[in-house]
Structures are given as C-alpha cells and as structure tokens.
ChimeraX commands (.cxc) that place a marker at each C-alpha (Angstrom):
marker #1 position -29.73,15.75,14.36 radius 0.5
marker #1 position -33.56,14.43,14.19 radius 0.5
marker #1 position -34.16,11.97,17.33 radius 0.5
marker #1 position -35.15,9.39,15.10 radius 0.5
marker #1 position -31.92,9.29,13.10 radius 0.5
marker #1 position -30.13,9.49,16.31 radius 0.5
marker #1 position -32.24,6.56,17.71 radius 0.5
marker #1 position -31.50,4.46,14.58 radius 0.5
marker #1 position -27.66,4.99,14.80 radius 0.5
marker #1 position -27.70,4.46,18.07 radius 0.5
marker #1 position -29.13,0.83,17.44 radius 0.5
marker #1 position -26.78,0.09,14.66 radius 0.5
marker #1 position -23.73,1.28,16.78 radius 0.5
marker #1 position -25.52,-1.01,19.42 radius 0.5
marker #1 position -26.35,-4.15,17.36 radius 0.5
marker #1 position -22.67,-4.30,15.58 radius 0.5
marker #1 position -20.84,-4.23,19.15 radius 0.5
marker #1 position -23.34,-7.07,20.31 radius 0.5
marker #1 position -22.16,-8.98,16.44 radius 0.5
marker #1 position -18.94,-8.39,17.31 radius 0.5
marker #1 position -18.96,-9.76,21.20 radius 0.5
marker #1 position -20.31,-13.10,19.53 radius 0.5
marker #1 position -18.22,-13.95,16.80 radius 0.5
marker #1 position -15.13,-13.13,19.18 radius 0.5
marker #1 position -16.45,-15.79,22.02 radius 0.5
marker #1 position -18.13,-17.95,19.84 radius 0.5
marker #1 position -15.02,-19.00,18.09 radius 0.5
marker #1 position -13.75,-22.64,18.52 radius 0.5
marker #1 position -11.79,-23.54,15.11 radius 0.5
marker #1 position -9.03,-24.31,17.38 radius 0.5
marker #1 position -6.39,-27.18,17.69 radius 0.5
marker #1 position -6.08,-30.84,19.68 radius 0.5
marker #1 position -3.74,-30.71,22.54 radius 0.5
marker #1 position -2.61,-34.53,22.79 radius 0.5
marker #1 position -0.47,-35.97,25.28 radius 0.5
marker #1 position -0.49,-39.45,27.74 radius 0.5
marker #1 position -2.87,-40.68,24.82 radius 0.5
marker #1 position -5.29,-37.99,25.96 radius 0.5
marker #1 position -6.94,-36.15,22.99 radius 0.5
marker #1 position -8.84,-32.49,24.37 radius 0.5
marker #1 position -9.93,-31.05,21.29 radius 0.5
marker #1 position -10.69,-27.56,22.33 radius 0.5
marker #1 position -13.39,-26.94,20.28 radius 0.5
marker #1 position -15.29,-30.55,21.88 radius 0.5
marker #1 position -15.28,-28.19,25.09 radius 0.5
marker #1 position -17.62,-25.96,24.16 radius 0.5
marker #1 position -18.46,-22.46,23.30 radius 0.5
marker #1 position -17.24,-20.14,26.38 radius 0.5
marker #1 position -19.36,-18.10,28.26 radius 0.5
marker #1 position -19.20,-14.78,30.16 radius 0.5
marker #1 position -18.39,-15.30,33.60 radius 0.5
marker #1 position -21.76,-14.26,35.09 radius 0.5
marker #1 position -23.24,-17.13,34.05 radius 0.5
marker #1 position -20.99,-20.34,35.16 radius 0.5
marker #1 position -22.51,-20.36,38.49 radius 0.5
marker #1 position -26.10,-20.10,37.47 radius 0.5
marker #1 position -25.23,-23.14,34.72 radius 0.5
marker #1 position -23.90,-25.46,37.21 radius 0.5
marker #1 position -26.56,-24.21,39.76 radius 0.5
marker #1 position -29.31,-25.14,37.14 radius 0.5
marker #1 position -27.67,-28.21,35.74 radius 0.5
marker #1 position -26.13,-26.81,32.67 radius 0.5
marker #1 position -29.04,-24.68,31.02 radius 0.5
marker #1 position -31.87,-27.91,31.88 radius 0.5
marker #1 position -34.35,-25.79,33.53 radius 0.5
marker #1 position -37.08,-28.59,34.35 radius 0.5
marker #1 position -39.50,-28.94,37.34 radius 0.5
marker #1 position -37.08,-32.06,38.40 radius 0.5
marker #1 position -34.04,-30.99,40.22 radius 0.5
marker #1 position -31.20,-31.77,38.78 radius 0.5
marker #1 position -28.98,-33.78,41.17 radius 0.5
marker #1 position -25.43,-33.12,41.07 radius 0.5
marker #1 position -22.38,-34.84,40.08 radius 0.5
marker #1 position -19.52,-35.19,42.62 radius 0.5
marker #1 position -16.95,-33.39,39.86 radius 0.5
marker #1 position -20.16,-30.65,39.71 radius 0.5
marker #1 position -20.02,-29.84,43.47 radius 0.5
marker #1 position -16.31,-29.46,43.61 radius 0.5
marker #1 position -16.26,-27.38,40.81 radius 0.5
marker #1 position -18.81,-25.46,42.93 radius 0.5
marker #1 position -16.79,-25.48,45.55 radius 0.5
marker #1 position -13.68,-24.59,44.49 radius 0.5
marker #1 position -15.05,-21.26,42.36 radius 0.5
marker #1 position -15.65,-20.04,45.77 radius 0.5
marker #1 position -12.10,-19.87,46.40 radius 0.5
marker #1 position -11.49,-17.07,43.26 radius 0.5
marker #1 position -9.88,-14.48,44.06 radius 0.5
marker #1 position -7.89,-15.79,46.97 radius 0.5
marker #1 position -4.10,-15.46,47.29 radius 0.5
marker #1 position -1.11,-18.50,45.89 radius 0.5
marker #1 position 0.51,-19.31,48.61 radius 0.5
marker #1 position 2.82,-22.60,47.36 radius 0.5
marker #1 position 1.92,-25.25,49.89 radius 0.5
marker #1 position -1.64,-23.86,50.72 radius 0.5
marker #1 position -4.97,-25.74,50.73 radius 0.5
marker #1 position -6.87,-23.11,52.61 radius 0.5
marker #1 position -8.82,-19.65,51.82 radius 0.5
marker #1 position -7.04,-18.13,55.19 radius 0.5
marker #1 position -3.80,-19.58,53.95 radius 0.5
marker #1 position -3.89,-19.43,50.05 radius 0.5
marker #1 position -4.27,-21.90,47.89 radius 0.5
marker #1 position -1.27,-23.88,45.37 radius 0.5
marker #1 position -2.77,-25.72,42.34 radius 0.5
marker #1 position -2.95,-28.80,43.81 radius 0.5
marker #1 position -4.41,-27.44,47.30 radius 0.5
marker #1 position -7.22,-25.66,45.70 radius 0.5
marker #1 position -8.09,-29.46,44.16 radius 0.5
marker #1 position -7.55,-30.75,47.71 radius 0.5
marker #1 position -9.60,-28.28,49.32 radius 0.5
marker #1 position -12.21,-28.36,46.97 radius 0.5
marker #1 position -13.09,-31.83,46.86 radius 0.5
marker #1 position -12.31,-32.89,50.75 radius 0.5
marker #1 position -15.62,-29.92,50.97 radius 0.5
marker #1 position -17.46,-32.82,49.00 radius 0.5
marker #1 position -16.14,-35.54,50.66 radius 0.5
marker #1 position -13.41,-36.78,49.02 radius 0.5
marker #1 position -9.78,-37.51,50.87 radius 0.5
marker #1 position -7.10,-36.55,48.01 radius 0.5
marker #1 position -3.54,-36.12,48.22 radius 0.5
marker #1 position -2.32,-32.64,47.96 radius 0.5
marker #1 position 0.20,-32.92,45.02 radius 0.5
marker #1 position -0.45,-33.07,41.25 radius 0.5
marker #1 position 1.81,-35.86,40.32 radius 0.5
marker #1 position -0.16,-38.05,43.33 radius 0.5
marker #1 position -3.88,-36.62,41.22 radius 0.5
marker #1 position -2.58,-37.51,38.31 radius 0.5
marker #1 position -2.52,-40.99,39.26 radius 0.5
marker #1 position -5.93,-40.60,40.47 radius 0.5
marker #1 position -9.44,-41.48,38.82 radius 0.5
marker #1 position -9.73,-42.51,35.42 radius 0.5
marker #1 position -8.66,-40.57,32.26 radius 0.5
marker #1 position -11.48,-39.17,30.41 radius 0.5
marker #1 position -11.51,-37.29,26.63 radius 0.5
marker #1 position -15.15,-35.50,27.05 radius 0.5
marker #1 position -15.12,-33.41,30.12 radius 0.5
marker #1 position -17.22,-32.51,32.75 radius 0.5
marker #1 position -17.06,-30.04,35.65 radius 0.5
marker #1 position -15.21,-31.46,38.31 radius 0.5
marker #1 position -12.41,-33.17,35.80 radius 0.5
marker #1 position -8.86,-32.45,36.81 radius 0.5
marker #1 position -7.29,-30.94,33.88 radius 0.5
marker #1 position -3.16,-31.31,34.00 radius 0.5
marker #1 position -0.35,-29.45,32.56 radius 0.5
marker #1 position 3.46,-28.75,32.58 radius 0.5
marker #1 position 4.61,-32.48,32.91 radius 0.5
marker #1 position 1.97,-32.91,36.04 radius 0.5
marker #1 position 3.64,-29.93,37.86 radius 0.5
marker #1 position 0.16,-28.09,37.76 radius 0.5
marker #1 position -3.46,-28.94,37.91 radius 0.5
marker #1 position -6.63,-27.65,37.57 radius 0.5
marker #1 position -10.61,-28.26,37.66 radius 0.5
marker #1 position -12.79,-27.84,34.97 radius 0.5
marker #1 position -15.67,-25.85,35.49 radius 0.5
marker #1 position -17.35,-26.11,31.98 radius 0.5
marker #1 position -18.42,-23.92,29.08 radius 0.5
marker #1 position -14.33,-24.66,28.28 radius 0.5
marker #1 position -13.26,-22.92,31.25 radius 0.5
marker #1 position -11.31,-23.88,34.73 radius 0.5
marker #1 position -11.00,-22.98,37.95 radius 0.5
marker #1 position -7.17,-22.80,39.36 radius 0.5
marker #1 position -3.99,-21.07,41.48 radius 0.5
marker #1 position -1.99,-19.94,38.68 radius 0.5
marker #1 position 2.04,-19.35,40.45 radius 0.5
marker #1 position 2.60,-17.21,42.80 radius 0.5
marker #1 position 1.95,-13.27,42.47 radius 0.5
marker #1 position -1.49,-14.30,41.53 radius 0.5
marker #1 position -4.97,-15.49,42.60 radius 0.5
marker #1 position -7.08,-18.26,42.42 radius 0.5
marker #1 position -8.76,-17.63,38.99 radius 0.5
marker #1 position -11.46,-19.17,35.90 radius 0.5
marker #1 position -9.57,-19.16,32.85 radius 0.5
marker #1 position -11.16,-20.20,28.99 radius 0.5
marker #1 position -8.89,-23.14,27.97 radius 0.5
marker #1 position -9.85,-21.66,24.52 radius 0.5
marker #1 position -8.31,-18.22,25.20 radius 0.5
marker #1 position -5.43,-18.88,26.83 radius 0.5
marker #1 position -2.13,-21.14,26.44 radius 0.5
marker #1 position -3.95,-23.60,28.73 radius 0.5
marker #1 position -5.91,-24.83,26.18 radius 0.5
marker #1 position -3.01,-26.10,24.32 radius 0.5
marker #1 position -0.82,-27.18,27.01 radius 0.5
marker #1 position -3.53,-29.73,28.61 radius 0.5
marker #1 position -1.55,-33.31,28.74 radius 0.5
marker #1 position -3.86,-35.12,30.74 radius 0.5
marker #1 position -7.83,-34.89,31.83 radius 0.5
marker #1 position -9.03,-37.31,34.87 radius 0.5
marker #1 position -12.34,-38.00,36.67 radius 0.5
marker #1 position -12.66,-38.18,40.50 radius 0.5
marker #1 position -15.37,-40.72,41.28 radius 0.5
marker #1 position -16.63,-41.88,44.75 radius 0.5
marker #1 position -15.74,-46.09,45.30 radius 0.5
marker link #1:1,2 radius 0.2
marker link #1:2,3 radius 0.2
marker link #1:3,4 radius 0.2
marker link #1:4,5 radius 0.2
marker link #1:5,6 radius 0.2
marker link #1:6,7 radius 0.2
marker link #1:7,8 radius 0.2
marker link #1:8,9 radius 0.2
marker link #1:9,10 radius 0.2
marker link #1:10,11 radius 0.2
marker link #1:11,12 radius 0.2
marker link #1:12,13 radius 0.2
marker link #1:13,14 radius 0.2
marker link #1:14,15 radius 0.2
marker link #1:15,16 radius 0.2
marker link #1:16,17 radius 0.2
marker link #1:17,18 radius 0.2
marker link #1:18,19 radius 0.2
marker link #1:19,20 radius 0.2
marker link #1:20,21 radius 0.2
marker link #1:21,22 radius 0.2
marker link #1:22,23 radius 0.2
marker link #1:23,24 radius 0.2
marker link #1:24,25 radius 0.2
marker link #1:25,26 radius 0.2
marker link #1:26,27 radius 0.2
marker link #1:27,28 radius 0.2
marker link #1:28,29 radius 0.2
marker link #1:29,30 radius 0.2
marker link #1:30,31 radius 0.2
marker link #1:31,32 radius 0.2
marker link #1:32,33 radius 0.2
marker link #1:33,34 radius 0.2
marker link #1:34,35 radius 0.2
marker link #1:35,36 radius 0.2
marker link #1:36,37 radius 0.2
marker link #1:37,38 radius 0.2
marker link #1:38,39 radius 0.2
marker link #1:39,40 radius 0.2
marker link #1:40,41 radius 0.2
marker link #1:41,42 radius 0.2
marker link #1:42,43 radius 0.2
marker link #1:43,44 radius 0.2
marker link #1:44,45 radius 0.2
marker link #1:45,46 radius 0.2
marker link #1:46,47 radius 0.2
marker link #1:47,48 radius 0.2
marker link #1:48,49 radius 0.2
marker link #1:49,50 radius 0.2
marker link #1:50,51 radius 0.2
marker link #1:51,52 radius 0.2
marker link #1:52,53 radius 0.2
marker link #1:53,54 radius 0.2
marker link #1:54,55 radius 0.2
marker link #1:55,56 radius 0.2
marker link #1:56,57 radius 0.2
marker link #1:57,58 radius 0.2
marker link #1:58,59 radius 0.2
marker link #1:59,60 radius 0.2
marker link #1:60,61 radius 0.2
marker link #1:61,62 radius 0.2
marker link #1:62,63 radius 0.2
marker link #1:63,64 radius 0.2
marker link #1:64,65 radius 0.2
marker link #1:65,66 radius 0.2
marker link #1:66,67 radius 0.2
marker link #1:67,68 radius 0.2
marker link #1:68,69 radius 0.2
marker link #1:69,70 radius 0.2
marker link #1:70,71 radius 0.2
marker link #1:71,72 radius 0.2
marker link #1:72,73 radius 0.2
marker link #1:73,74 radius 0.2
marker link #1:74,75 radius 0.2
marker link #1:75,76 radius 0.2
marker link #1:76,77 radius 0.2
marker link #1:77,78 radius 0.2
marker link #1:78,79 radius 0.2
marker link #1:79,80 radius 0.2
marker link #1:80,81 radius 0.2
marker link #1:81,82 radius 0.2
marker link #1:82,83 radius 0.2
marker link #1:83,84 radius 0.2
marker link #1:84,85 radius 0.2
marker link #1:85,86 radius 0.2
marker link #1:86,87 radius 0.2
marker link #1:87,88 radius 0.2
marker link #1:88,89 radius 0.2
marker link #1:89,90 radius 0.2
marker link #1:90,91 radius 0.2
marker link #1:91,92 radius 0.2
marker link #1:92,93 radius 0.2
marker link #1:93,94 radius 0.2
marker link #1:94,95 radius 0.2
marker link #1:95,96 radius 0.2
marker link #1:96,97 radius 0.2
marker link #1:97,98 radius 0.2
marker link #1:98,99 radius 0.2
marker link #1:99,100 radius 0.2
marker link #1:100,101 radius 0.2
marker link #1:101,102 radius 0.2
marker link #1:102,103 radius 0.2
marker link #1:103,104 radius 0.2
marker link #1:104,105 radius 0.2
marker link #1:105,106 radius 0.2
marker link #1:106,107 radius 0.2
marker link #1:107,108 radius 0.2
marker link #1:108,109 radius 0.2
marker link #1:109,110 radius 0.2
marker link #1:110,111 radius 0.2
marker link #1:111,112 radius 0.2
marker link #1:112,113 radius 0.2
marker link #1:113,114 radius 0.2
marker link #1:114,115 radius 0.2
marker link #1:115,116 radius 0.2
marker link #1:116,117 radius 0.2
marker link #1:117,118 radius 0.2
marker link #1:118,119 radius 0.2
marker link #1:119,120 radius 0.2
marker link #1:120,121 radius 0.2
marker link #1:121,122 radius 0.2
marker link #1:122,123 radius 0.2
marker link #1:123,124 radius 0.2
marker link #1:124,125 radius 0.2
marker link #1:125,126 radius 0.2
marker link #1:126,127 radius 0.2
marker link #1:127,128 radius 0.2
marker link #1:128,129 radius 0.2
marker link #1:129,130 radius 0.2
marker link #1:130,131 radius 0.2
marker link #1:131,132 radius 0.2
marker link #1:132,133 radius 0.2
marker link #1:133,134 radius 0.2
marker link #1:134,135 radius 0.2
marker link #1:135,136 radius 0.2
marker link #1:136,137 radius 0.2
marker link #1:137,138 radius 0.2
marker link #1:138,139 radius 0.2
marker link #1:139,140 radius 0.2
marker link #1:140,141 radius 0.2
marker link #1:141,142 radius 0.2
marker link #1:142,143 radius 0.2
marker link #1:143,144 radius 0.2
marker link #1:144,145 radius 0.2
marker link #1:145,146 radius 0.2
marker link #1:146,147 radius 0.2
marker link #1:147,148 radius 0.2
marker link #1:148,149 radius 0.2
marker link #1:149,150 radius 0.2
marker link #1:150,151 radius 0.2
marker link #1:151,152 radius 0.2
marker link #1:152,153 radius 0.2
marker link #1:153,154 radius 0.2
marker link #1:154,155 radius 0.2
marker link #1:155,156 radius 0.2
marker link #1:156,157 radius 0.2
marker link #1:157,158 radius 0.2
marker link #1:158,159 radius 0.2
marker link #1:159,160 radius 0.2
marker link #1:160,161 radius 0.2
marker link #1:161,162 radius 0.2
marker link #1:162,163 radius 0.2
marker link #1:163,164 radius 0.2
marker link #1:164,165 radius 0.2
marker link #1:165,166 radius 0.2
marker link #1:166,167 radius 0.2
marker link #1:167,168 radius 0.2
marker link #1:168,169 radius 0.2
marker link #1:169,170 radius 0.2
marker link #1:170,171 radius 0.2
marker link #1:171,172 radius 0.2
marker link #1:172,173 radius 0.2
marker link #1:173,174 radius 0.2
marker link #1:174,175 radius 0.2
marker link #1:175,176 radius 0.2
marker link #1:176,177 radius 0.2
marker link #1:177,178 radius 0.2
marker link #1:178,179 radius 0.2
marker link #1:179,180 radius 0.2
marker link #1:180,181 radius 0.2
marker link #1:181,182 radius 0.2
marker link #1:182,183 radius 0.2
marker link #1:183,184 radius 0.2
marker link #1:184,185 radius 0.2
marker link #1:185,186 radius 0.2
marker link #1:186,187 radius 0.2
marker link #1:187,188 radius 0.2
marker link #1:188,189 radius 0.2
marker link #1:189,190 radius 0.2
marker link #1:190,191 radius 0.2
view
C-alpha cells in the first residue's frame, strides 16, 4: 500500500476514534434527581472530563488561567484534599489514609486538613451548611436516605469511599447511578 494512502487512513481511523471519545463524554441529555426539595439536574453539572485534568482545573481555578492567582474556596481545598486520599482502602469507621477511609470519614478528614471541625457521620453533615442547587467543589453531595456522602469535585464528578471491598474513588455523577440517586447537595462555609 502507497505511504500516502496509508498515512491518510491512518488519520481517518485516528480522527473518528477522537469523534467518537467526544460525543460519548460530552453527553448530558440526562434527567433531574429531586429529593428534600433539592433539584441536581445532571446536565447543570457540567460536561465531564478525563481524569487527568481535575487536578490541574482546581489547581488553576477551573480553566481561568490569568496573571492573578486565583484564591481558593474552602469547598475547593477540601476537594483538593480529599482526591489525595484515592485509592486508599474502606475501612467502615475510618477517617484516616493509614486506617481507611468510610464515606463520611473521607468528608471528615478532608475538611478538618482545611480547617474545619465536622462530625464524622452523614446524617450529622447532612444537617450541616446550607443546601445549595448549583454546585461547586467542596459541596457534600448525599445519597441512600443520608446513609452515604460524598464531595464534589467538579466537571460532574465526586470524590468518595464507596462500601467496603473498595477504594476511595472519583466517580461522573453523569455515568453512574450516583447521578440519579443524589437527594441532597450542601455547602460547608467557615462562620
């Protein structure tokens, strides 16, 4: 076969794979999970991203690449924190790295790195903050009649310990039954 007909299909093999990558994580026709008067319309959270680049958003403010540093949110900084934790062990009851982490002691962890003193249960966060319909990294995102909790991360993704038998892992709300199952969204704010 001629190199330049072998160059061409190459790029057309090449160029549809990239097309079809984009419409697959592009999509967000999806529904409204609504409970607790809480509306999180998945598609309102955003295209998703590949993973490689959540850190460097949140590192660079969310894409806002100006000569002013952009000065981070408490919700941002936890959500920084507590994607350092991926990949570590559940362990129900744990709110360390060395010790694993449970839903709600990843959220604990995370935040008391920031500053914050929370309780380390998800029905005591979900009394916590103030409910919010547009999120932002660092919201606590809750599920399963308050038994489980997680933190947002952006790009409609979060950061959480699953059950047990797993790790501490991003998910896309978009791509997952997580998305639909959200009852609740809160912020965390410093008083």
């Amino acid at each position: 076969m001629p190199t330049v007909l072998r160059s061409r299909l190459l790029a057309l093999a090449f160029a549809a794979c990239a097309f079809a990558c984009l419409t697959g994580v592009f999509q967000a026709s999806t529904p409204t999970a609504r409970a607790g008067g809480v509306h999180v319309a998945r598609a309102r959270l955003g295209p998703p991203i590949p993973n490689r680049h959540i850190l460097k958003r949140l590192r660079h403010g969310h894409g806002h690449r100006h000569k002013q540093r952009h000065r981070r949110t408490l919700g941002e900084r936890a959500a920084r924190v507590a994607l350092k934790a991926v990949g570590v062990p559940y362990h129900w009851g744990g709110s360390s790295p060395s010790s694993g982490f449970d839903c709600s002691g990843l959220v604990y962890w995370a935040y008391g790195h920031v500053g914050v003193s929370l309780p380390h249960s998800s029905y005591a966060l979900a009394g916590m903050g103030r409910r919010v319909r547009h999120l932002r990294p660092g919201d606590l995102l809750f599920f399963s009649g308050y038994g489980h909790v997680g933190i947002y991360i952006g790009h409609g993704r979060m950061v959480h310990a699953p059950h047990t038998g797993t790790n501490v892992q991003v998910v896309r709300l978009g791509r997952s039954h997580y998305g639909d199952a959200v009852i609740s969204a809160r912020r965390l704010t410093r008083r």
